[in-house]
mmCIF file of the N, C-alpha and C atoms, coordinates in Angstrom:
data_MODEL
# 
_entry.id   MODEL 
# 
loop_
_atom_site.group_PDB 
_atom_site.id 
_atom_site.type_symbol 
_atom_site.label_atom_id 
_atom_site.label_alt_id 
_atom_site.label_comp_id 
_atom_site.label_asym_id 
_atom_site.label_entity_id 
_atom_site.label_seq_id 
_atom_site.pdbx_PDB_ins_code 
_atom_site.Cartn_x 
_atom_site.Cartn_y 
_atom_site.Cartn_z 
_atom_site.occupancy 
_atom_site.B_iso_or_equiv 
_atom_site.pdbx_formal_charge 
_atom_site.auth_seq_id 
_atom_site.auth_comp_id 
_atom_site.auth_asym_id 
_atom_site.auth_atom_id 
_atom_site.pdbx_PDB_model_num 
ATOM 1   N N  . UNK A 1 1  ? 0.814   -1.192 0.000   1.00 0.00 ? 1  UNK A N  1 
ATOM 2   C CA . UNK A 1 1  ? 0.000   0.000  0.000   1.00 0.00 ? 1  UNK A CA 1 
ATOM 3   C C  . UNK A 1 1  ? 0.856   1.253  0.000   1.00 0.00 ? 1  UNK A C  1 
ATOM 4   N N  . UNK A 1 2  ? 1.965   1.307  -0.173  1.00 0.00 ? 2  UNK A N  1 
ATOM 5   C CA . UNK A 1 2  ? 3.065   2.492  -0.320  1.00 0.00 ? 2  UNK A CA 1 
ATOM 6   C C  . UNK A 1 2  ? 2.575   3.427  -1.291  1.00 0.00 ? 2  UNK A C  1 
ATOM 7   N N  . UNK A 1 3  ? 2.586   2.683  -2.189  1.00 0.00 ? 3  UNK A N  1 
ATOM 8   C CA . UNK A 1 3  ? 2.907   3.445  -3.306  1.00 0.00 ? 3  UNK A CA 1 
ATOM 9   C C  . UNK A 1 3  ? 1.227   4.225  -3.667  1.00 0.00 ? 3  UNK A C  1 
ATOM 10  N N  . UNK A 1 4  ? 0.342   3.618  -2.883  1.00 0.00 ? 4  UNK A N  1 
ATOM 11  C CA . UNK A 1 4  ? -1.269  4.555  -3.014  1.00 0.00 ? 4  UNK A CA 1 
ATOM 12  C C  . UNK A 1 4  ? -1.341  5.291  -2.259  1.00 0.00 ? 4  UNK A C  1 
ATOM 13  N N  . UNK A 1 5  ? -2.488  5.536  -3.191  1.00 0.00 ? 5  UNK A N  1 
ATOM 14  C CA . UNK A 1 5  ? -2.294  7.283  -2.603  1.00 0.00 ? 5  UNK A CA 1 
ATOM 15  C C  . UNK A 1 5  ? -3.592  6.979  -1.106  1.00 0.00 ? 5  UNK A C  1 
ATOM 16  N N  . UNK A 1 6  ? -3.610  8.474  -0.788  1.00 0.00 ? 6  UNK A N  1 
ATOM 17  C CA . UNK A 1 6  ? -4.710  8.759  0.631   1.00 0.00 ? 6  UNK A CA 1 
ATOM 18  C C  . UNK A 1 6  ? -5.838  8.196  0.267   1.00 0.00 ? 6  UNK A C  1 
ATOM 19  N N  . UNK A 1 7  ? -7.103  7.379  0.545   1.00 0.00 ? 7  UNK A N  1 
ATOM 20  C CA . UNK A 1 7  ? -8.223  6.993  0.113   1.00 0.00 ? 7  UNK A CA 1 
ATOM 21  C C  . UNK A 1 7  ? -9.426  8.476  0.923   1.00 0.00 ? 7  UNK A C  1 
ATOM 22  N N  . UNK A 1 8  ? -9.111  8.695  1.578   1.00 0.00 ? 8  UNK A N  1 
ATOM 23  C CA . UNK A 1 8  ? -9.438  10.115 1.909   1.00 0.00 ? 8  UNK A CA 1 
ATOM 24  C C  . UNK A 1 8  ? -9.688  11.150 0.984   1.00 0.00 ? 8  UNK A C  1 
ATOM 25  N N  . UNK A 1 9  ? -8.396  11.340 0.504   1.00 0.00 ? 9  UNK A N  1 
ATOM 26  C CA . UNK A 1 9  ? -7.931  12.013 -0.398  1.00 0.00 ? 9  UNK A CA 1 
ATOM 27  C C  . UNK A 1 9  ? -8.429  11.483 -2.147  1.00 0.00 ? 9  UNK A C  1 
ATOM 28  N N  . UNK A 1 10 ? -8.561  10.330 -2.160  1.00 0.00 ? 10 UNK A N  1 
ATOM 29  C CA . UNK A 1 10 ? -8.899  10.022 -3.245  1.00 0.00 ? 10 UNK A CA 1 
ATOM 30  C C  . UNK A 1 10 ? -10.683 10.090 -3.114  1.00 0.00 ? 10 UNK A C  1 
ATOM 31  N N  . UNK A 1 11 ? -11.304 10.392 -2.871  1.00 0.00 ? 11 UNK A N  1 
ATOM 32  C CA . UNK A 1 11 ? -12.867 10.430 -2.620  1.00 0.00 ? 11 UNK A CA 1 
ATOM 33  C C  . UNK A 1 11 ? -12.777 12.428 -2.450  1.00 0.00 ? 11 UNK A C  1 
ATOM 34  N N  . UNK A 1 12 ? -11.812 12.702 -2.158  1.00 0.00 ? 12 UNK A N  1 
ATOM 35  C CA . UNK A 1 12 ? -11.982 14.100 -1.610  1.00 0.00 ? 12 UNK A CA 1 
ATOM 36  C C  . UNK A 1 12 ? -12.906 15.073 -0.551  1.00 0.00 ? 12 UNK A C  1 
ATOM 37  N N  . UNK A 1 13 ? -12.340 13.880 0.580   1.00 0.00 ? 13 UNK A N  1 
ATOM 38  C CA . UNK A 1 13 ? -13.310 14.321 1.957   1.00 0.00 ? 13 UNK A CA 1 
ATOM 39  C C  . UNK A 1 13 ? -11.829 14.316 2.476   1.00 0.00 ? 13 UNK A C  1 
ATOM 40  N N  . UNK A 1 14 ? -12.884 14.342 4.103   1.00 0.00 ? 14 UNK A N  1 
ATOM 41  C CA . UNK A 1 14 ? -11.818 14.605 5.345   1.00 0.00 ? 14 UNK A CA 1 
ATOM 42  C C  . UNK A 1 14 ? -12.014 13.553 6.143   1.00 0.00 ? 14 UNK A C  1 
ATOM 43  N N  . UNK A 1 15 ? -11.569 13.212 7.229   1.00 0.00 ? 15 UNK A N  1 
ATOM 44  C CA . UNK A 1 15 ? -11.146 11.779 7.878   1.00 0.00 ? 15 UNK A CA 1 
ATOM 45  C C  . UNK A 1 15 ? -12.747 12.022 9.112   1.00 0.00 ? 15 UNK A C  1 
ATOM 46  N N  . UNK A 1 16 ? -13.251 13.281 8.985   1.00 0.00 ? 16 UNK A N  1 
ATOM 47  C CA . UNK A 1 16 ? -14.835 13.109 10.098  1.00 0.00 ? 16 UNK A CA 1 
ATOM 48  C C  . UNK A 1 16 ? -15.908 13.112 8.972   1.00 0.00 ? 16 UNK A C  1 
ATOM 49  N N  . UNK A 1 17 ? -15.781 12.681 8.322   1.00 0.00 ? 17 UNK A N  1 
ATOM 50  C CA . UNK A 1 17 ? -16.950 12.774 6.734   1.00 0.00 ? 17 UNK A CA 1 
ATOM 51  C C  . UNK A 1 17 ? -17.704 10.985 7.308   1.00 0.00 ? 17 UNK A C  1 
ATOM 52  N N  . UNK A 1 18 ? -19.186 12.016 6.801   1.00 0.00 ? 18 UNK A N  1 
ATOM 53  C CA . UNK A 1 18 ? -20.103 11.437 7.267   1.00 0.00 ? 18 UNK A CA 1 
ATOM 54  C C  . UNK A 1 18 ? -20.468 10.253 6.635   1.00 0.00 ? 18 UNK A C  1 
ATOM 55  N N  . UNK A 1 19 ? -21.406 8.738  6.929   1.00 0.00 ? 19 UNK A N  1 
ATOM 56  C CA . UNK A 1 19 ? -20.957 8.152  5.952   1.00 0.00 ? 19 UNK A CA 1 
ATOM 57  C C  . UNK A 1 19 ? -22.120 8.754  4.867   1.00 0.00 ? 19 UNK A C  1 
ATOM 58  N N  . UNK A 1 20 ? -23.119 9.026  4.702   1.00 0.00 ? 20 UNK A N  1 
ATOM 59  C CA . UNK A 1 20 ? -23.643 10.245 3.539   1.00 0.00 ? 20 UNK A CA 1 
ATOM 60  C C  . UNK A 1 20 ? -22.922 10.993 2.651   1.00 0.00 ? 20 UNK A C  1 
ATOM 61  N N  . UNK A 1 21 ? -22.194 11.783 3.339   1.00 0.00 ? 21 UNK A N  1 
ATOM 62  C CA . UNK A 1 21 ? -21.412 12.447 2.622   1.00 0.00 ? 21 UNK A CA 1 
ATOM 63  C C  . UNK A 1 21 ? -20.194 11.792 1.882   1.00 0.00 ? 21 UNK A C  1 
ATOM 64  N N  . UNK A 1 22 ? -19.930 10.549 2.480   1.00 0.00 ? 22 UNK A N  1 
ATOM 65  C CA . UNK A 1 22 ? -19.021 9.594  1.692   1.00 0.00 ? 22 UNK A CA 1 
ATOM 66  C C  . UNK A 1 22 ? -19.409 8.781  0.157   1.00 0.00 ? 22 UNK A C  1 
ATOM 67  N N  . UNK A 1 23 ? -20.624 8.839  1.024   1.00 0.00 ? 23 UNK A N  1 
ATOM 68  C CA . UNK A 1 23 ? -21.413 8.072  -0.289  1.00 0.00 ? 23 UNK A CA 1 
ATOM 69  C C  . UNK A 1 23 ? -22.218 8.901  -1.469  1.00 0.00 ? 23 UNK A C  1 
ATOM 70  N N  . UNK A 1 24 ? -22.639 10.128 -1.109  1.00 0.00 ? 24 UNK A N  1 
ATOM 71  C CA . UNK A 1 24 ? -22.045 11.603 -1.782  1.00 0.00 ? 24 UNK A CA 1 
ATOM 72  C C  . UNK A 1 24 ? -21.337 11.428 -2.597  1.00 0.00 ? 24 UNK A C  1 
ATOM 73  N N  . UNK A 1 25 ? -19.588 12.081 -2.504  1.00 0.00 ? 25 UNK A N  1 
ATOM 74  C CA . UNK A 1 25 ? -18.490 12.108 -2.481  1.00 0.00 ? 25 UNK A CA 1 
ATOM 75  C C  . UNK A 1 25 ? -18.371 10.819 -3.741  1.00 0.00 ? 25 UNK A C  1 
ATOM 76  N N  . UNK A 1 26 ? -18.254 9.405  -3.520  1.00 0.00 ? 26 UNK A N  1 
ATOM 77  C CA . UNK A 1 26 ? -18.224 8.357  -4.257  1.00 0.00 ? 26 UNK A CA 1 
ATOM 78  C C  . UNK A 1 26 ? -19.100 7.868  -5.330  1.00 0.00 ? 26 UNK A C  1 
ATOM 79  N N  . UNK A 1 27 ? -20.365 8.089  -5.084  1.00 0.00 ? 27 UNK A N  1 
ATOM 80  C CA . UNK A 1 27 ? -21.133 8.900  -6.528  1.00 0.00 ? 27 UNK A CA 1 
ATOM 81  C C  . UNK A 1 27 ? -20.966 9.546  -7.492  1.00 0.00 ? 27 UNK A C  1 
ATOM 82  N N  . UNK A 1 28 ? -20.415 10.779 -7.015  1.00 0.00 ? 28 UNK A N  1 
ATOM 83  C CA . UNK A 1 28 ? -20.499 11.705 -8.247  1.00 0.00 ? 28 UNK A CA 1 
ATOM 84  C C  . UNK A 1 28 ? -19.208 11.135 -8.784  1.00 0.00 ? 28 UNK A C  1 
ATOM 85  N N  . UNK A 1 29 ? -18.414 10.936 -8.229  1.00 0.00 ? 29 UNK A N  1 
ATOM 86  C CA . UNK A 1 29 ? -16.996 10.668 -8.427  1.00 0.00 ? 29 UNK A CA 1 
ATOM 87  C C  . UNK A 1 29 ? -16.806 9.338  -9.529  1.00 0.00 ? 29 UNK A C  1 
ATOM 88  N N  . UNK A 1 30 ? -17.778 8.204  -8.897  1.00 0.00 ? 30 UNK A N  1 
ATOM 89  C CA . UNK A 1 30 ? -17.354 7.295  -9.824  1.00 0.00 ? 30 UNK A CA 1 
ATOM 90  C C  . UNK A 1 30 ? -18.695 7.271  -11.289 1.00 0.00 ? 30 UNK A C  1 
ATOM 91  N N  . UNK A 1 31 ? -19.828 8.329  -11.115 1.00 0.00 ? 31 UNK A N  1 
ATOM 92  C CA . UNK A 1 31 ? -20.625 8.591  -11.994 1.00 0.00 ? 31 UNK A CA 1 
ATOM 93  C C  . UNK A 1 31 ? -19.612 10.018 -12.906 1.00 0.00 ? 31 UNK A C  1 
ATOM 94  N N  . UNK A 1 32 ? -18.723 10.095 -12.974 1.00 0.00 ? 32 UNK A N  1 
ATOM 95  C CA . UNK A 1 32 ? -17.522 10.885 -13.208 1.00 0.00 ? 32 UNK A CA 1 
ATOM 96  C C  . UNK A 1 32 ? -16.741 10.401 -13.990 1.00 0.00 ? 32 UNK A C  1 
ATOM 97  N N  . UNK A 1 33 ? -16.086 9.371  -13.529 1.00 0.00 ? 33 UNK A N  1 
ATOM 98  C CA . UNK A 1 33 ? -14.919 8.227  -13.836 1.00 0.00 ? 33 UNK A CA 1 
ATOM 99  C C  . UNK A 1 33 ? -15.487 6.795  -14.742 1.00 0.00 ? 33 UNK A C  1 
ATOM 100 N N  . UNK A 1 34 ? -16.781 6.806  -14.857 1.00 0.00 ? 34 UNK A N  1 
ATOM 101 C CA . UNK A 1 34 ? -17.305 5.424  -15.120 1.00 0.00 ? 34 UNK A CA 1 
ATOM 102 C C  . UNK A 1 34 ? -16.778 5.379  -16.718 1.00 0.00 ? 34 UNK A C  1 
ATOM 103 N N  . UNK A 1 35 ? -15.994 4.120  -16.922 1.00 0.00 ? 35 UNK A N  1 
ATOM 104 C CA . UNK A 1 35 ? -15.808 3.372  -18.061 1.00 0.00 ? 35 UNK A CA 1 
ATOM 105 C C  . UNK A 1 35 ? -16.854 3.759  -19.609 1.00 0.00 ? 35 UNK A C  1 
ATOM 106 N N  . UNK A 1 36 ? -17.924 3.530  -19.188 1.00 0.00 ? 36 UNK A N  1 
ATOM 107 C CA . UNK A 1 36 ? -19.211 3.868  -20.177 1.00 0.00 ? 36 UNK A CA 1 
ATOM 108 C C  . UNK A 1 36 ? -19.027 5.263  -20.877 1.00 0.00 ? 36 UNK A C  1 
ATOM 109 N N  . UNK A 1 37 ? -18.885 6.183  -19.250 1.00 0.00 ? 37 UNK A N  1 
ATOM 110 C CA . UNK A 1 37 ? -19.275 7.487  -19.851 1.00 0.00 ? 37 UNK A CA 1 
ATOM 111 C C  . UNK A 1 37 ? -17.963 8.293  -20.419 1.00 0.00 ? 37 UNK A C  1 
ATOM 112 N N  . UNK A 1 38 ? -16.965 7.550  -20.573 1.00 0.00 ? 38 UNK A N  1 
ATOM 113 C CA . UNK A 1 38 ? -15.580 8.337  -21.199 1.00 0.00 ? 38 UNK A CA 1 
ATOM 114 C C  . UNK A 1 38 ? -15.131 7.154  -22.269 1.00 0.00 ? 38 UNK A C  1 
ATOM 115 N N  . UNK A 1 39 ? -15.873 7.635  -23.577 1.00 0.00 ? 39 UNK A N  1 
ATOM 116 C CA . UNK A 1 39 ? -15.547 6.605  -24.238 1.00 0.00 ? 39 UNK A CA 1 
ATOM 117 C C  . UNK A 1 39 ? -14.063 6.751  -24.902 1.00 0.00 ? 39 UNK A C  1 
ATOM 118 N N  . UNK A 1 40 ? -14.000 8.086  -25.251 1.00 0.00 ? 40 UNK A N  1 
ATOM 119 C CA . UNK A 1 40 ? -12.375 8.664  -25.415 1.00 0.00 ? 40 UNK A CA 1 
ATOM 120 C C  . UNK A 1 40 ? -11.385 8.088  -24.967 1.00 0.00 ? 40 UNK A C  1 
ATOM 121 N N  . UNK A 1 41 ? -11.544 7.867  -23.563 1.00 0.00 ? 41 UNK A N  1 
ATOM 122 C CA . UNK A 1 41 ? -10.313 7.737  -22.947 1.00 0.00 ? 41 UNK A CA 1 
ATOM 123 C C  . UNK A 1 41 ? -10.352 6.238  -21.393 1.00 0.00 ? 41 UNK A C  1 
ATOM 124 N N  . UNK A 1 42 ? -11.162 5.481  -22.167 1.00 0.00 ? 42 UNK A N  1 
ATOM 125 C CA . UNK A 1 42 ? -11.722 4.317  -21.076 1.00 0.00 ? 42 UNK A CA 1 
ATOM 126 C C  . UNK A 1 42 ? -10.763 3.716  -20.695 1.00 0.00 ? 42 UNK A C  1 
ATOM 127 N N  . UNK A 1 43 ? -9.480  3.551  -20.831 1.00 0.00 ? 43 UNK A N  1 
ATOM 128 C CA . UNK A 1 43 ? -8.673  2.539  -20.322 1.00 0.00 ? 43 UNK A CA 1 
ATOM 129 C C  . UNK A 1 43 ? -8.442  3.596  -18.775 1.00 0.00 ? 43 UNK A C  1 
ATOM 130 N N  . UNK A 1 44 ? -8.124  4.845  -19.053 1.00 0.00 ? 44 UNK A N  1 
ATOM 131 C CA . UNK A 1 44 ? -7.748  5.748  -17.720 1.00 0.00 ? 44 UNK A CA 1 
ATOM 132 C C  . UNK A 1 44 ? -8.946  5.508  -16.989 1.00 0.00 ? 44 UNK A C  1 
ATOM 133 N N  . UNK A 1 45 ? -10.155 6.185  -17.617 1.00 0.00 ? 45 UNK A N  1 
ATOM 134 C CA . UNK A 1 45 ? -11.307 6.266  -16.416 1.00 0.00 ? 45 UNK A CA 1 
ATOM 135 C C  . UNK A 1 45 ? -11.350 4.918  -16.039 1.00 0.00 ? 45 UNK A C  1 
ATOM 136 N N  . UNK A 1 46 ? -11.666 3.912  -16.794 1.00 0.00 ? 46 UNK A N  1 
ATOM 137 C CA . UNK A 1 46 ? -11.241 2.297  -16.113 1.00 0.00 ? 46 UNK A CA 1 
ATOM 138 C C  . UNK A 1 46 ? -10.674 2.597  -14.315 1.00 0.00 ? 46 UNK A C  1 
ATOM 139 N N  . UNK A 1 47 ? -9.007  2.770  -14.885 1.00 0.00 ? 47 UNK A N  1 
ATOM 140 C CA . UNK A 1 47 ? -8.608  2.810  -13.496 1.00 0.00 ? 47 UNK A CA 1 
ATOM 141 C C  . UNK A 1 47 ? -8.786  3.948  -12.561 1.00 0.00 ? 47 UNK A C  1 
ATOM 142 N N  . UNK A 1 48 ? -9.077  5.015  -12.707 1.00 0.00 ? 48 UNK A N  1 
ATOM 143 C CA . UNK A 1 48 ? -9.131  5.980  -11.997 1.00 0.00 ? 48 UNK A CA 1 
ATOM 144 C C  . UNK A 1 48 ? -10.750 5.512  -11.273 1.00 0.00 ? 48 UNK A C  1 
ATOM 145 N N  . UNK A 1 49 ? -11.579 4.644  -11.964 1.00 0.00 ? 49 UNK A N  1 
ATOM 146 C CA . UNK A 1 49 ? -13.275 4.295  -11.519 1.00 0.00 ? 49 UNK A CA 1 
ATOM 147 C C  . UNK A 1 49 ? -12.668 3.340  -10.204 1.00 0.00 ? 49 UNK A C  1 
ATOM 148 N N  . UNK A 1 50 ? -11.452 2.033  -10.833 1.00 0.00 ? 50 UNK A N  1 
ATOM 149 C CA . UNK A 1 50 ? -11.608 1.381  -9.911  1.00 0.00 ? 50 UNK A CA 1 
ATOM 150 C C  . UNK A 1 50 ? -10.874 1.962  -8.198  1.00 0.00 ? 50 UNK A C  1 
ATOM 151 N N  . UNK A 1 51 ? -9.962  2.780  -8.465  1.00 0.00 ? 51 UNK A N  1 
ATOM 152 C CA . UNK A 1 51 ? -9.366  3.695  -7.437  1.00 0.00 ? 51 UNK A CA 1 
ATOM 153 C C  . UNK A 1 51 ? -10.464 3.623  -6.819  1.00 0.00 ? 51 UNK A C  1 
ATOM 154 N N  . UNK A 1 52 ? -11.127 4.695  -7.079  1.00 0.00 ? 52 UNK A N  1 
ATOM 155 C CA . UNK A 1 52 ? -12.055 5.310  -6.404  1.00 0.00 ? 52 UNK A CA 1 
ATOM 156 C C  . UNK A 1 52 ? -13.478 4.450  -5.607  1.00 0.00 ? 52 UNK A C  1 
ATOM 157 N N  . UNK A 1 53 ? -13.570 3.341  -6.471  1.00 0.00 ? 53 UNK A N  1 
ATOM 158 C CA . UNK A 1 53 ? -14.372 2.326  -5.846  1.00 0.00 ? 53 UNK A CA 1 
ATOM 159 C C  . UNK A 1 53 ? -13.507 1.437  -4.869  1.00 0.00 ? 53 UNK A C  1 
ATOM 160 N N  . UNK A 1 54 ? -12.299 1.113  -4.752  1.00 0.00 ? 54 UNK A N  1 
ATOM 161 C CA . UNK A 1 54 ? -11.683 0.219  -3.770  1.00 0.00 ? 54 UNK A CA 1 
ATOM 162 C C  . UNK A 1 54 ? -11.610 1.681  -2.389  1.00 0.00 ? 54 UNK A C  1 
ATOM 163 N N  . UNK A 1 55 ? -11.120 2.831  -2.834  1.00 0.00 ? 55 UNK A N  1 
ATOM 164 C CA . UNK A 1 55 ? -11.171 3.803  -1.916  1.00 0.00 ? 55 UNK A CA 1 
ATOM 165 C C  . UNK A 1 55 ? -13.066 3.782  -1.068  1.00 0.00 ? 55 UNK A C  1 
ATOM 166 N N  . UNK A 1 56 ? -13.907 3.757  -1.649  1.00 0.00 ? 56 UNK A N  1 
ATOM 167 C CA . UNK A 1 56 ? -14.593 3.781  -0.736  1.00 0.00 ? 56 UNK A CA 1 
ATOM 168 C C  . UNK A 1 56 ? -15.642 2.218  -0.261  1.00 0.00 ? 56 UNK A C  1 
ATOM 169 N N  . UNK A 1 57 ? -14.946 1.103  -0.653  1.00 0.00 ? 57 UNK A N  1 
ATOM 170 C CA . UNK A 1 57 ? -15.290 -0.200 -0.035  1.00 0.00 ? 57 UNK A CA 1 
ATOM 171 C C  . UNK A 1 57 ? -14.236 0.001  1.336   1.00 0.00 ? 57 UNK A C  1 
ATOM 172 N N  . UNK A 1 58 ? -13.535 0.132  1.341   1.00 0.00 ? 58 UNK A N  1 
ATOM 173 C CA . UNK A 1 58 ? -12.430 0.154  2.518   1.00 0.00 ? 58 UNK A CA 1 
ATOM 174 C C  . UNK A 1 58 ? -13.798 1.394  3.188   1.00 0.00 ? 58 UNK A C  1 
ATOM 175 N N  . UNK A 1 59 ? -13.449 3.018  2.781   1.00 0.00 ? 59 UNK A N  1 
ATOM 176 C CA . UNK A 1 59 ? -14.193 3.516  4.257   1.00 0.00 ? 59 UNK A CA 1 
ATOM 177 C C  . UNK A 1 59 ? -15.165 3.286  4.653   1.00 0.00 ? 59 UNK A C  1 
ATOM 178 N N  . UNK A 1 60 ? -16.132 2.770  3.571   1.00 0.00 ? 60 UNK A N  1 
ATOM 179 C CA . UNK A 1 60 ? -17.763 2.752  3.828   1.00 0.00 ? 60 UNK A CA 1 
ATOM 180 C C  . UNK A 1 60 ? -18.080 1.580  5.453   1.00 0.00 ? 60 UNK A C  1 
ATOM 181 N N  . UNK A 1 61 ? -17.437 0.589  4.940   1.00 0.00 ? 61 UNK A N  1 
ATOM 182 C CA . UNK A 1 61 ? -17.642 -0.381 6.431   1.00 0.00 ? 61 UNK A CA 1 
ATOM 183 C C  . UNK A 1 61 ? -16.429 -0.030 7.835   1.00 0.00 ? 61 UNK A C  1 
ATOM 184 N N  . UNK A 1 62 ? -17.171 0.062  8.287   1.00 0.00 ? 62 UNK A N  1 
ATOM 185 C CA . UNK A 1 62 ? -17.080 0.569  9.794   1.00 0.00 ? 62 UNK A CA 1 
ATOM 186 C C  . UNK A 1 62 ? -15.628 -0.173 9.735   1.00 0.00 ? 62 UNK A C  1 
ATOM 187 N N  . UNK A 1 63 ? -15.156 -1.289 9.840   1.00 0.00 ? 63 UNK A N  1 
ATOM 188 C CA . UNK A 1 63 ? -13.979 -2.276 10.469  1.00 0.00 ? 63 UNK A CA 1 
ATOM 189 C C  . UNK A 1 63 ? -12.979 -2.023 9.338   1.00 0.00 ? 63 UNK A C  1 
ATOM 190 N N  . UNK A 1 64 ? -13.399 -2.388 8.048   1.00 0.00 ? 64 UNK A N  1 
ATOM 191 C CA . UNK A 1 64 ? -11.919 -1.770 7.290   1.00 0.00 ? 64 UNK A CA 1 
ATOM 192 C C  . UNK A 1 64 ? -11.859 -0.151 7.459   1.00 0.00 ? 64 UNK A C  1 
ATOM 193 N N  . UNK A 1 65 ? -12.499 0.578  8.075   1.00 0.00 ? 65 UNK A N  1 
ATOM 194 C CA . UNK A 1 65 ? -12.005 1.890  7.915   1.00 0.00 ? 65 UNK A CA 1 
ATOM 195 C C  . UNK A 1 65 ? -11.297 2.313  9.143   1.00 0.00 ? 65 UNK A C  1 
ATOM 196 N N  . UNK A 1 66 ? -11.711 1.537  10.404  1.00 0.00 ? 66 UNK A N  1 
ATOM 197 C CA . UNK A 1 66 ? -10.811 1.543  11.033  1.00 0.00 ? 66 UNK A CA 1 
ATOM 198 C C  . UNK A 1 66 ? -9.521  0.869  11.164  1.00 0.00 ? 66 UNK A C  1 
ATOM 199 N N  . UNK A 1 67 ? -9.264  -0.385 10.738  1.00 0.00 ? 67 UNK A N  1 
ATOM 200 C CA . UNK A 1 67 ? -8.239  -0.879 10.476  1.00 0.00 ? 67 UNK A CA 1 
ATOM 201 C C  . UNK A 1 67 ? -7.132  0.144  9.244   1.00 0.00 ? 67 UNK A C  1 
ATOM 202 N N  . UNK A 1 68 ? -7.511  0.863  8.982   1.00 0.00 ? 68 UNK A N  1 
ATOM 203 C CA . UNK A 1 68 ? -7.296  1.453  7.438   1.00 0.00 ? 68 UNK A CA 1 
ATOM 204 C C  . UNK A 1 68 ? -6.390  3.089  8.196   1.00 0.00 ? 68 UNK A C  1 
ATOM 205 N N  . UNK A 1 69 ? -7.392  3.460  9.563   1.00 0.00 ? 69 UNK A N  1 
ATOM 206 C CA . UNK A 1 69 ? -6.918  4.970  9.648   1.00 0.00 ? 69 UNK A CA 1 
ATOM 207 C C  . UNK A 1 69 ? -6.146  4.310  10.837  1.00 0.00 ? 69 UNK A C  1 
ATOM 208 N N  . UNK A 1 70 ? -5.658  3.012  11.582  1.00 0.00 ? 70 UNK A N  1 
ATOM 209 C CA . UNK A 1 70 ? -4.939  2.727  12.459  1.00 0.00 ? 70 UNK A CA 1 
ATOM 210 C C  . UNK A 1 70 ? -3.395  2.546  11.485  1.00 0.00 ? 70 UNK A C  1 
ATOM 211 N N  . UNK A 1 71 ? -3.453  1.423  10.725  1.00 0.00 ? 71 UNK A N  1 
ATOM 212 C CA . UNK A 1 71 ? -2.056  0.938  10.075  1.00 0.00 ? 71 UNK A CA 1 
ATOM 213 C C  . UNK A 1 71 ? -1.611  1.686  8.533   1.00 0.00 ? 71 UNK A C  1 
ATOM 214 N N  . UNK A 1 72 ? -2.527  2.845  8.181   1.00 0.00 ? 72 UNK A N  1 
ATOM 215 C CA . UNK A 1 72 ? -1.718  3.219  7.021   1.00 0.00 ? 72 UNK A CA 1 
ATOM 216 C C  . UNK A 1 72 ? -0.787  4.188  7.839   1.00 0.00 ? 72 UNK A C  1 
ATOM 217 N N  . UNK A 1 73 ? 0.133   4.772  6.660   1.00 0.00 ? 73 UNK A N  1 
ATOM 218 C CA . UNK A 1 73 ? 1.237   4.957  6.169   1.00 0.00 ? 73 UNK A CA 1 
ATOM 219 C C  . UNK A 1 73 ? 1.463   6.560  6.693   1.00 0.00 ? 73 UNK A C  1 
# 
């Protein structure tokens, strides 16, 4: 996990963000990024969609998000 980036930071909240506002936040973001809607350039939004979806499976549940703001980096 070095080399990734903040999952915080990648959703573009703050570490007291609500889980609403997370799920907010991860919406627009991956209705943003989605594969479908960038047909131009789908291999990037590809990964930049899945970023952003592994970023908020980790905060959304209570236990990986605490395990997550105890042992990162």
């Amino acid at each position: 996990m070095a080399n990734k980036r903040d999952y915080y930071d990648i959703l573009g909240v703050g570490k007291d963000v609500t889980d609403d506002e997370l799920k907010k936040a991860y919406r627009k973001l991956a209705k943003e990024h989605h594969p479908d809607a960038n047909t131009d350039n789908k291999e990037a939004a590809e990964a930049k969609f899945k970023e952003v979806s592994e970023a908020y499976e980790v905060l959304s549940d209570s236990q990986k998000r605490q395990s997550y703001d105890r042992f990162r980096a």
